[in-house]
VOGU-3710 file (C-alpha; in Angstrom, 3 decimals, decimal comma):
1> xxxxxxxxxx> -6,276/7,516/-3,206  -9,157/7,455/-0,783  -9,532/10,778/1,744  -12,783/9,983/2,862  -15,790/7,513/2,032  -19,584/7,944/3,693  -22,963/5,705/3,626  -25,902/6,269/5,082  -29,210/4,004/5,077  -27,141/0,901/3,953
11> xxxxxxxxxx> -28,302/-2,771/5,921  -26,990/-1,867/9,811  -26,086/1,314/9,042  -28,979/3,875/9,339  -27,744/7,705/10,188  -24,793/8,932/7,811  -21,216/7,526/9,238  -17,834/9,220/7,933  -14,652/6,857/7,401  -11,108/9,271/6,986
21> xxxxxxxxxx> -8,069/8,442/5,184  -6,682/11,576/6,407  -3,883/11,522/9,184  -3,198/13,876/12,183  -0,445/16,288/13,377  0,914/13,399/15,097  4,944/12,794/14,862  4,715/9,081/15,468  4,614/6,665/12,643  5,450/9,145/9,660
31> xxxxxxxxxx> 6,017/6,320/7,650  2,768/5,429/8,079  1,549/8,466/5,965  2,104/10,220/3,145  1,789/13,776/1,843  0,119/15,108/-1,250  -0,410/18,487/-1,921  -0,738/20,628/1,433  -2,616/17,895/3,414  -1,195/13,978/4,684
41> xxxxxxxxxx> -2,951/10,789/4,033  -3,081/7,320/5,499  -1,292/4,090/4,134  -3,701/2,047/6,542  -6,335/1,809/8,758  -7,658/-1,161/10,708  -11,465/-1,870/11,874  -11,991/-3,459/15,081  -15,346/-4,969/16,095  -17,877/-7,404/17,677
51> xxxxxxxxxx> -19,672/-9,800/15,516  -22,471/-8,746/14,023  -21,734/-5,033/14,573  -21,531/-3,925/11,069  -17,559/-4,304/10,429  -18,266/-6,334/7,224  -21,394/-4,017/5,837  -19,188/-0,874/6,324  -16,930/-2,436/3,721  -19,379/-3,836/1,819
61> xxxxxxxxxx> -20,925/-0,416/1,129  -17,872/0,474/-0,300  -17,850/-2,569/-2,364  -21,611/-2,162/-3,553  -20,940/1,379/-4,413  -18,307/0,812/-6,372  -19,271/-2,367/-8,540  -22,799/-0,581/-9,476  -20,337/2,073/-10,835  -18,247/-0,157/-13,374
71> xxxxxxxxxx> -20,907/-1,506/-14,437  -23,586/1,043/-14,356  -22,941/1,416/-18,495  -23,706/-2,141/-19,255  -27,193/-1,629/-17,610  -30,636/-2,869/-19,123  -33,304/-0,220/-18,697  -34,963/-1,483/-15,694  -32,525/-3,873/-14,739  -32,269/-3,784/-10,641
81> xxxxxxxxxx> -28,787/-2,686/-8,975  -27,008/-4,827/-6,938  -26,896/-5,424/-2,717  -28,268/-2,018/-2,299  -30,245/-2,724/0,671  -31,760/0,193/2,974  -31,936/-0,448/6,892  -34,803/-2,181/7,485  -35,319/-1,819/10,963  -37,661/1,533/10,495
91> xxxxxxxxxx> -40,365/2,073/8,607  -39,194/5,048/7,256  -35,474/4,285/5,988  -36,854/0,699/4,526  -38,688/2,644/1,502  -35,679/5,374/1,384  -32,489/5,337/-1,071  -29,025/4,512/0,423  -26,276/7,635/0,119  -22,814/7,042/-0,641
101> xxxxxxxxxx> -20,464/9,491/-0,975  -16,259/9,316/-1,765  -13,549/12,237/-1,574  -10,853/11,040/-3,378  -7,551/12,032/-5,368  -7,217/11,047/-9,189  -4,456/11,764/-11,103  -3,178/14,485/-8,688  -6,804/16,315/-9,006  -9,400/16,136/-5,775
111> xxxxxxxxxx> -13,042/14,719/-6,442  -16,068/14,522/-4,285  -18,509/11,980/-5,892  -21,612/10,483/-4,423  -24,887/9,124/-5,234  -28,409/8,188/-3,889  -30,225/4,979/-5,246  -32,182/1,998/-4,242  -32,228/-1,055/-6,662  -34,628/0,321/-8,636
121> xxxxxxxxxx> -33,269/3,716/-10,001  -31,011/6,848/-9,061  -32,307/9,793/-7,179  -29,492/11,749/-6,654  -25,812/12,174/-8,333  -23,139/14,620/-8,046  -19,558/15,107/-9,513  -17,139/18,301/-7,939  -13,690/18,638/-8,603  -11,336/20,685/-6,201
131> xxxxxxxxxx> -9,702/23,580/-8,828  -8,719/25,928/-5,565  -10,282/25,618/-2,482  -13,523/25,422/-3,034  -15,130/22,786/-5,072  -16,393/23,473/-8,811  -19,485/21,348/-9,404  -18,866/19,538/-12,617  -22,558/18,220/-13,082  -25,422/17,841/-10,292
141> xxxxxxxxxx> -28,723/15,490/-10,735  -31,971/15,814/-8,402  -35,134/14,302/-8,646  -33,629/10,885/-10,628  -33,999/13,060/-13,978  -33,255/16,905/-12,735  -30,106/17,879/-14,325  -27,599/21,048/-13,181  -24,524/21,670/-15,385  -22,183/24,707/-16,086
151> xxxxxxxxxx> -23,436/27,262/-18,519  -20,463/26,450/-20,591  -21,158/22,970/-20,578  -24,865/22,929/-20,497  -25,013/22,163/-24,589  -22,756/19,033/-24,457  -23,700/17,357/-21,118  -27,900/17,697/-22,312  -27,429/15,882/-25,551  -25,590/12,927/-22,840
161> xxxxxxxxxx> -28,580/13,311/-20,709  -30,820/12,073/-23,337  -28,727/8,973/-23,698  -28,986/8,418/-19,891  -31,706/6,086/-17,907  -32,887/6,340/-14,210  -30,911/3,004/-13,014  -27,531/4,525/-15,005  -25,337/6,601/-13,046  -24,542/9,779/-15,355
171> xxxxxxxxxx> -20,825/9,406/-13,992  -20,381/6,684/-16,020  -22,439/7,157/-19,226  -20,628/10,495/-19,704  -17,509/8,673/-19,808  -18,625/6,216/-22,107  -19,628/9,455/-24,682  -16,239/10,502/-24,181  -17,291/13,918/-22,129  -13,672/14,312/-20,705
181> xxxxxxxxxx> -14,185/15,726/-17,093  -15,583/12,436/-15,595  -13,165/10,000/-17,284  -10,550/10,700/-14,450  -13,114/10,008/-11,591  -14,501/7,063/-13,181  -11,348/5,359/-14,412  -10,531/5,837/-10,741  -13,509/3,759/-9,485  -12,580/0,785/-12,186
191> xxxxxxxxxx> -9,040/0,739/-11,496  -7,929/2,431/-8,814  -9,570/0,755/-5,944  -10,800/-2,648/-5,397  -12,934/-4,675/-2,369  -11,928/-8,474/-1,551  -14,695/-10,016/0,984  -14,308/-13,487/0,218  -10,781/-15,244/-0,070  -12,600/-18,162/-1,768
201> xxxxxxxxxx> -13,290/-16,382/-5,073  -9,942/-14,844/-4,798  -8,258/-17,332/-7,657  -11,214/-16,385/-10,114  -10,571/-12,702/-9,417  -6,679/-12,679/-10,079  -6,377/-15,421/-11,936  -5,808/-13,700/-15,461  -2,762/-11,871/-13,899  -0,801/-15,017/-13,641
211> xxxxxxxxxx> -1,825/-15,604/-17,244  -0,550/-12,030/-18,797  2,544/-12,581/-16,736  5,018/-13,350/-19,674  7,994/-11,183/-18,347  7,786/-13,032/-15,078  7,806/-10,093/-12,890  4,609/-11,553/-10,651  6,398/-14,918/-10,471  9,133/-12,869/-9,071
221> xxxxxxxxxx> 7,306/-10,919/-6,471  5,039/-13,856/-5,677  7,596/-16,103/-5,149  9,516/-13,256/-2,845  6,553/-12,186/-1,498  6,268/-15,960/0,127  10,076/-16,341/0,845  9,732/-13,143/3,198  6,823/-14,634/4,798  8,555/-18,285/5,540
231> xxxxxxxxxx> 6,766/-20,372/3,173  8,777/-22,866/1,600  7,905/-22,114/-2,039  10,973/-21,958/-4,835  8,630/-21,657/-8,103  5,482/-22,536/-9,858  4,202/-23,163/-13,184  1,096/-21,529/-14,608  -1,087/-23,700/-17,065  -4,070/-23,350/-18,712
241> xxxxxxxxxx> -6,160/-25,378/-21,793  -9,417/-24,694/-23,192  -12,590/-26,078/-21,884  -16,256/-26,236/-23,065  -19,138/-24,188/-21,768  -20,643/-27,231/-19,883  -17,210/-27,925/-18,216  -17,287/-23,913/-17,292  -20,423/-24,204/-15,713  -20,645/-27,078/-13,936
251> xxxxxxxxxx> -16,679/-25,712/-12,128  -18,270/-22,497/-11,389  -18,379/-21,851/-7,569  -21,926/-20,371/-7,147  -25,251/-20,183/-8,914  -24,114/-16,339/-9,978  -21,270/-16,779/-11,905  -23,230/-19,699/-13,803  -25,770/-17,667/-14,779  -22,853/-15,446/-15,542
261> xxxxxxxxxx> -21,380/-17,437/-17,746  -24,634/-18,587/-19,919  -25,785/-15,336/-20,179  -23,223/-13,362/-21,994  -22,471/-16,424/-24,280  -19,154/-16,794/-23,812  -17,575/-19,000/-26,478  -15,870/-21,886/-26,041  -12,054/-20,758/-27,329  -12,907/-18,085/-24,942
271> xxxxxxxxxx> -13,305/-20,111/-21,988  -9,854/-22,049/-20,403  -9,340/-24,134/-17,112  -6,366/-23,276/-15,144  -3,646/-25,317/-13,177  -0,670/-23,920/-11,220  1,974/-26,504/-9,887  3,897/-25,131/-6,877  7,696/-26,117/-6,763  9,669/-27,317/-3,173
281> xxxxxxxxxx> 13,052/-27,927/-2,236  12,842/-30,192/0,581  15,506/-32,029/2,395  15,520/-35,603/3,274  17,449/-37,309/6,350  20,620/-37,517/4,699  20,675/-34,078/4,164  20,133/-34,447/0,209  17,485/-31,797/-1,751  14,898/-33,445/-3,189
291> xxxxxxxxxx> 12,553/-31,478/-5,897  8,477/-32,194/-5,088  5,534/-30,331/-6,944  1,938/-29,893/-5,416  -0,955/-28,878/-7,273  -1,876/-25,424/-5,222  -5,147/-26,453/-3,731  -3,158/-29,051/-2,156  -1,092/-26,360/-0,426  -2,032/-24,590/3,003
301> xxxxxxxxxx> -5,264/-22,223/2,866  -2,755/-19,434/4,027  -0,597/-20,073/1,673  -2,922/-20,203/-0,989  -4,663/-16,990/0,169  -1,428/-14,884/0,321  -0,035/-16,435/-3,061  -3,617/-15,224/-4,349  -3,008/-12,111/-2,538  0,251/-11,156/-4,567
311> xxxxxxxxxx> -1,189/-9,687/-7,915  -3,393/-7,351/-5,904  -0,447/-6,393/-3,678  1,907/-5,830/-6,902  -0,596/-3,933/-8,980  -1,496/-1,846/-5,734  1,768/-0,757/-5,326  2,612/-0,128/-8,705  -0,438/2,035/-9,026  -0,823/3,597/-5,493
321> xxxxxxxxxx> -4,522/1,872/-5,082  -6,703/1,401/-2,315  -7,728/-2,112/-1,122  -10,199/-2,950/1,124  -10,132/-6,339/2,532  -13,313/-7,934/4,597  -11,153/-10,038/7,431  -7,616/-10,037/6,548  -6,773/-12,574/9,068  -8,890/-15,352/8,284
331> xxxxxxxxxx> -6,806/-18,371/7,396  -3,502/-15,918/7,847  -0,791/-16,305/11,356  -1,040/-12,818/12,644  2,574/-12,403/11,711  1,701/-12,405/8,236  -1,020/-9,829/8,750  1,619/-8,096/10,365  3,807/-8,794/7,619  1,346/-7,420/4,912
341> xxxxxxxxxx> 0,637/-4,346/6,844  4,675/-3,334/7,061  4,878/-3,489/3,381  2,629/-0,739/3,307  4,279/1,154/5,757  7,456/0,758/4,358  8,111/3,169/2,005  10,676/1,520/-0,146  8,079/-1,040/-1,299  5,088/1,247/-1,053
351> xxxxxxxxxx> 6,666/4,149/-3,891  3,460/5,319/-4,950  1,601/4,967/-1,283  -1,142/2,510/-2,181  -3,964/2,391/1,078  -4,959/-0,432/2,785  -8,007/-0,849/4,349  -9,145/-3,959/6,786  -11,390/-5,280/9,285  -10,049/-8,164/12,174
361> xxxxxxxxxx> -10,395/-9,642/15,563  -6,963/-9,642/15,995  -6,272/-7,775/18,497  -2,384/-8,106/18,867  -2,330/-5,707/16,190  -3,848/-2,873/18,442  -0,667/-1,094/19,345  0,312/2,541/18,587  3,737/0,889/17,954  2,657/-0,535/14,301
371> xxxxxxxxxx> -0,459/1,951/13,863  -1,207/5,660/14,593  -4,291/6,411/16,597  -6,371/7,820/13,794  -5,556/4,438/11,605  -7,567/2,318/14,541  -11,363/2,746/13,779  -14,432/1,253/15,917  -17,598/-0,722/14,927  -19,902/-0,399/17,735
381> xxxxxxxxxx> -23,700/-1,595/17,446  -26,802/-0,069/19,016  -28,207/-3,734/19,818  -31,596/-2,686/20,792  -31,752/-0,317/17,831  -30,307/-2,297/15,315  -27,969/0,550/13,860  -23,931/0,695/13,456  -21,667/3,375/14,294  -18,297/3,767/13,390
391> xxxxxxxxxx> -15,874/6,209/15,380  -11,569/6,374/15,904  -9,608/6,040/18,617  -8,470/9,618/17,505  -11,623/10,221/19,700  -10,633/9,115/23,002  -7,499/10,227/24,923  -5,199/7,936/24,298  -1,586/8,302/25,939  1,429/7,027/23,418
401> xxxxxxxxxx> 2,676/4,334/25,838  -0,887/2,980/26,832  -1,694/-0,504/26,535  -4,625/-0,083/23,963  -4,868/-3,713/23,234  -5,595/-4,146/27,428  -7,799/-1,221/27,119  -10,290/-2,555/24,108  -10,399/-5,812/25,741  -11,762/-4,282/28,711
411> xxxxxxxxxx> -14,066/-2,190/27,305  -12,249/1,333/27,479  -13,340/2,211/23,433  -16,415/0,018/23,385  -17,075/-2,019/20,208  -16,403/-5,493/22,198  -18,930/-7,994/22,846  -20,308/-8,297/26,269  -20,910/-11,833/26,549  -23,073/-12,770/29,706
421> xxxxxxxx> -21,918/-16,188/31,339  -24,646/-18,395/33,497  -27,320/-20,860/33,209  -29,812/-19,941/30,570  -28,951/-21,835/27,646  -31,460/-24,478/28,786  -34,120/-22,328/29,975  -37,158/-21,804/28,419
//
């Protein structure tokens, strides 16, 4: 589980800003935490916004961070990283690296893990694990190639070095020769917690889980998962047939995963198109069911987004993840955002306290009846700066029967747009 993620010198973001996971002394909302070990945790937190303040790059840091992570091992010497782009609005951050840093629990064991880089090569790394109360530094790199390890594991960890580059993160290519003290934290970063920013690639992310589904235990929470939320939807079939690698290509949805697909020569067995039918029962004006099927692009974008949605949801709560999603709402009734949030809350269905983490404009969720004041976070922007900052309502004195949805809206916490009306737009 997250406790904490930080970024500094990332696109809006400039000076180092702190998000928590970790909840208050508060009695309200219990269920809406969760304990482990002597401190309590979040199940949720919600990012509120203009446009343009940063809402989206705050996430997206966490996304960059973590994809040049997975695939740090599969790195070409000299091969650029991804999206990591510095604030450009000063002439000194624009030729700086971009921090990240995540406290985090893996397999019941605390981690601090962060790293400096731009797209060219890593400057700084370090790994500490939490063994009492203070934290034990596993490994430390300075200087893109300056390495600090224990005494006891200086001999193993040097011969790793060697194997290392500047644009690999040593996190990962110690895992991948087997050094058993970063396994944990990186198998955490692969599987353990995952970024969704665009619901239109959503299919091509999860669509192998509706494939490995044989026991039909998705089908079953897909299908429920749908019921609960009023969407007429009894079953669906999954289908799939092989295709060629010019079919592939040209049904790709962007130039990337084209380039994708022709550069790690996929073969053609390996390579499948995908159709899933949608079942109804619908009744007609004698009152007799009638069976239809639809294809499931033919069905409602919010339906099609939360039925997309349901592998992520399963495996999160199956394996207590964290998942970030960049504007939850879009194309969803806010009573199914509402919906999706009280499955995490509820902790019959959320065993193993999976975290989820959002960003919306919907501001009928801003009530301390379905969050807890240090779940509601701020994205405010310095407009004649250029720079984000990110702050709680924790921060402000908020009263448990105030109307905080009346209060944002008129500017109480800040981080609303203040739109000027009059006569301008014509003027020159």
């Amino acid at each position: 589980m997250l406790i904490e993620f930080s970024v500094e010198n990332f696109m809006s973001i400039k000076n180092k800003i702190t998000f928590s996971m970790l909840a208050g002394n508060e009695k309200e909302n219990l269920d809406n935490t969760f304990e482990s070990g002597k401190e309590r945790f979040l199940k949720s937190a919600v990012m509120y916004g203009a446009n343009a303040s940063g809402k989206t790059n705050i996430l997206r840091a966490i996304t960059v961070a973590v994809f040049n992570i997975r695939n740090s091992s599969i790195r070409q010497i000299n091969q650029k990283m991804i999206e990591i782009i510095p604030f450009k609005f000063d002439k000194d951050t624009i030729n700086k690296p971009t921090s990240f840093e995540f406290i985090f629990i893996a397999n019941n064991q605390k981690y601090i893990y962060g790293f400096s880089a731009d797209i060219n090569k890593i400057y700084d790394e370090y790994l500490y694990q939490y063994l009492s109360a203070k934290p034990t530094k596993i490994f430390e790199r300075k200087n893109v190639n300056e390495y600090e390890f224990n005494k006891t594991e200086q001999k193993e960890l040097s011969e790793i070095v060697n194997k290392n580059t500047d644009n690999k993160l040593f996190l990962s290519t110690a895992t991948l020769w087997n050094y058993q003290k970063t396994r944990i934290p990186f198998m955490w970063f692969v599987s353990n917690i995952s970024s969704l920013n665009n619901y239109s690639t959503l299919a091509d992310i999860v669509i192998g889980e509706f494939d490995k589904d044989n026991n039909g235990d998705l089908k079953k929470f897909a299908i429920n998962l749908l019921s609960e939320a009023d969407i007429n939807l009894k079953d669906y079939d999954f289908q799939k047939k092989p295709m060629t690698m010019e079919q592939a290509v040209s049904m790709a949805n962007n130039p990337v995963l084209s380039a994708l697909l022709k550069n790690n020569n996929a073969t053609e067995t390996m390579l499948t198109s995908w159709k899933i039918i949608t079942k109804h029962d619908i009744e007609d004006d004698d009152s007799n069911m009638n069976k239809y099927n639809l294809d499931i692009h033919e069905e409602s974008e919010g339906t099609q987004n939360l039925f997309f949605l349901s592998p992520i949801l399963r495996n999160a709560f199956l394996q207590g993840s964290t998942i970030i999603i960049d504007e939850i709402d879009r194309s969803l009734h806010p009573l199914l955002v509402k919906y999706i949030i009280s499955l995490f809350h509820n902790p019959n269905i959320n065993k193993n306290n999976a975290q989820l983490i959002f960003n919306t404009h919907d501001t009928n969720l801003l009530t301390l009846d379905i969050f807890r004041r240090e779940q509601i976070w701020f994205v405010e922007k310095d407009y004649k700066k250029g720079t984000t900052d990110l702050y709680p309502l924790d921060d402000f004195s908020v009263r448990k029967t105030e109307n905080i949805q009346k209060g944002y809206l008129n500017g109480r916490y800040g981080a609303i747009p203040f739109v000027v009306a009059g006569n301008s737009l014509w003027e020159s």
